[in-house]
Structures are given as C-alpha cells and as structure tokens.
C-alpha positions as CSV (number, residue, x, y, z in Angstrom):
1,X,-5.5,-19.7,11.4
2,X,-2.1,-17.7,10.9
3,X,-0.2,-16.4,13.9
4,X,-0.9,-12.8,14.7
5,X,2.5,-11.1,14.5
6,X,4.0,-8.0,13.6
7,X,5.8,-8.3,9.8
8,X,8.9,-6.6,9.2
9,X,8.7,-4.7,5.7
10,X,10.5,-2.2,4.1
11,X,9.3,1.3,3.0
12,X,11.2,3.4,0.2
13,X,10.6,7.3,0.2
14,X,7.4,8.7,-1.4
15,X,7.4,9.2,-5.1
16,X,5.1,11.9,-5.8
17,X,3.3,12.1,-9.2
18,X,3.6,15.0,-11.4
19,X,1.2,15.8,-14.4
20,X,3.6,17.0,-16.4
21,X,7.2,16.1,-15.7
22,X,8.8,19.0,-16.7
23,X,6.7,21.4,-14.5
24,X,7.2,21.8,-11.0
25,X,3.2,21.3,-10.2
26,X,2.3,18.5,-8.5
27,X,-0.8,16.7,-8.5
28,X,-0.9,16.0,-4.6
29,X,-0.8,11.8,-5.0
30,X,2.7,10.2,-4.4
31,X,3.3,6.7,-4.4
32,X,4.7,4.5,-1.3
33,X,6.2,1.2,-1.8
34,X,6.3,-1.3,0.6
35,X,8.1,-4.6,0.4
36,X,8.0,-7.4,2.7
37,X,11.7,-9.3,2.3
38,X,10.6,-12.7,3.4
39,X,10.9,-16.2,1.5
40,X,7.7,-17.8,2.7
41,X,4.3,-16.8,1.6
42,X,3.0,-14.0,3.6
43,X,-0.8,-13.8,5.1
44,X,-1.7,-10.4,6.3
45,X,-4.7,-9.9,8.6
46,X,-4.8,-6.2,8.7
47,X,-2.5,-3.1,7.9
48,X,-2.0,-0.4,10.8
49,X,-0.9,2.8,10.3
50,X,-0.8,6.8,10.8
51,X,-2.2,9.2,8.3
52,X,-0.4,12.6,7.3
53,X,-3.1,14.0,5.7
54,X,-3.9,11.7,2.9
55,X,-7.6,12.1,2.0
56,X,-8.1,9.0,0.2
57,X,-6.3,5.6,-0.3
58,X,-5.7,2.8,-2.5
59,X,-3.7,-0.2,-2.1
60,X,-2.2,-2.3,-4.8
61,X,0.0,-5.3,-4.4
62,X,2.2,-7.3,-6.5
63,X,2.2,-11.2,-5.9
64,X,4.7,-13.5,-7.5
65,X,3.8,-16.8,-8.4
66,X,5.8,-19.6,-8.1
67,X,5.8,-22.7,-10.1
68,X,5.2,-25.9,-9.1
69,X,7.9,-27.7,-11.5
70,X,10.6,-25.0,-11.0
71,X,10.3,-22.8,-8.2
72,X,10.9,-19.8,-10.6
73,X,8.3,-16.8,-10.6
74,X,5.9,-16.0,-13.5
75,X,3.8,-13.1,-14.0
76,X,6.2,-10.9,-11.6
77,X,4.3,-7.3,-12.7
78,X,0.8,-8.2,-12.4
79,X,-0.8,-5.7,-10.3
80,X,-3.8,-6.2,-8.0
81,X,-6.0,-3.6,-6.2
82,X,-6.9,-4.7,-2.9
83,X,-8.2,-1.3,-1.5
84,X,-9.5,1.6,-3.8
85,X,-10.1,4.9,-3.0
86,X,-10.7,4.1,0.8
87,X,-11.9,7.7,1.9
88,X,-9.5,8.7,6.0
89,X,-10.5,12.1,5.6
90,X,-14.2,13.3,5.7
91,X,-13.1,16.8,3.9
92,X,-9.7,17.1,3.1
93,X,-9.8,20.8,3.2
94,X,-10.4,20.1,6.9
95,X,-8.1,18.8,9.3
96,X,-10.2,15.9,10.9
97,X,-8.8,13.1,11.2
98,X,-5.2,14.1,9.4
99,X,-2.8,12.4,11.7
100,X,-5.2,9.7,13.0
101,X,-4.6,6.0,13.0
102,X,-6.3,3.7,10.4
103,X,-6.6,-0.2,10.6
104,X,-7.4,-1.8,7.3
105,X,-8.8,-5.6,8.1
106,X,-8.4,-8.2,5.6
107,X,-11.9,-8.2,5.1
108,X,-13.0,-5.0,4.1
C-alpha cells in the first residue's frame, strides 16, 4: 500500500470555453489543468478540493508511458477519463452546496 501523503501539483488559471471564439458568450465550462512535476510514478488515493459553483465534473488525465528499452515516453497525448460528469450540485440554479468540499476516492 502507498504512503498517504499530500502531493504537490501545480495548477495553471482556468481556460474557459467559448462556442464561438469570436463572440464574447461563453458556454459556462472552463478547463483547469493540473500537473504533478514529479519523476517517479505517482499513485493517487483520492482528490480533495473546494467547489465554486461548478455543477458538474469530469476528470481527464494524461499518463506518459515509458519504455522499457529507452526510458523515452510514447503516446504523450492520450487522454483518459477517470471521472465523468460527477454531479456537486443538486440544482445549479440553486446555491446548495456551491462552495462545499468534495473528496473524490480512487474507487468511485
């Protein structure tokens, strides 16, 4: 079993998407990248954080796989969806649970 402990990552500002690029409306969905800047492979147990008033979620993360014979990665932009559409708010014309805390565990 891994050791529980926090894992420093890195978060870059929201990029929120747009329908139409040269319009100002936007769709209400941004995107938040998270890196984790470590050499060794990384097992996560569960994600913790604090909504702002997102009413749904989804998680997607990129692995890079190493080769055996040369340590280089392959397939570095293969996407994988770990959590999809993962409802925080019952009604997101309503304020419950806007600013709660959400823990995601590895197994759901």
């Amino acid at each position: 079993m891994a050791s529980k402990e926090s894992v420093v990552c890195r978060f870059k500002s929201p990029l929120i998407i747009k329908l139409n690029p040269h319009d100002n409306l936007k769709s209400g969905c941004s995107i938040i990248e998270v890196s984790f800047p470590h050499l060794k492979p990384l097992e996560l147990g569960k994600i913790q954080f604090s909504n702002n008033y997102t009413g749904y979620l989804t998680i997607k993360a990129q692995f890079k796989e190493i080769t055996s014979q040369t340590g280089a990665a392959k397939n570095p932009r293969k996407w994988i969806t770990l959590v999809k559409n993962k409802q925080l708010m019952p009604s997101i014309h309503c304020d419950i649970s806007g600013r709660d805390n959400f823990t995601i565990k590895r197994e759901e």
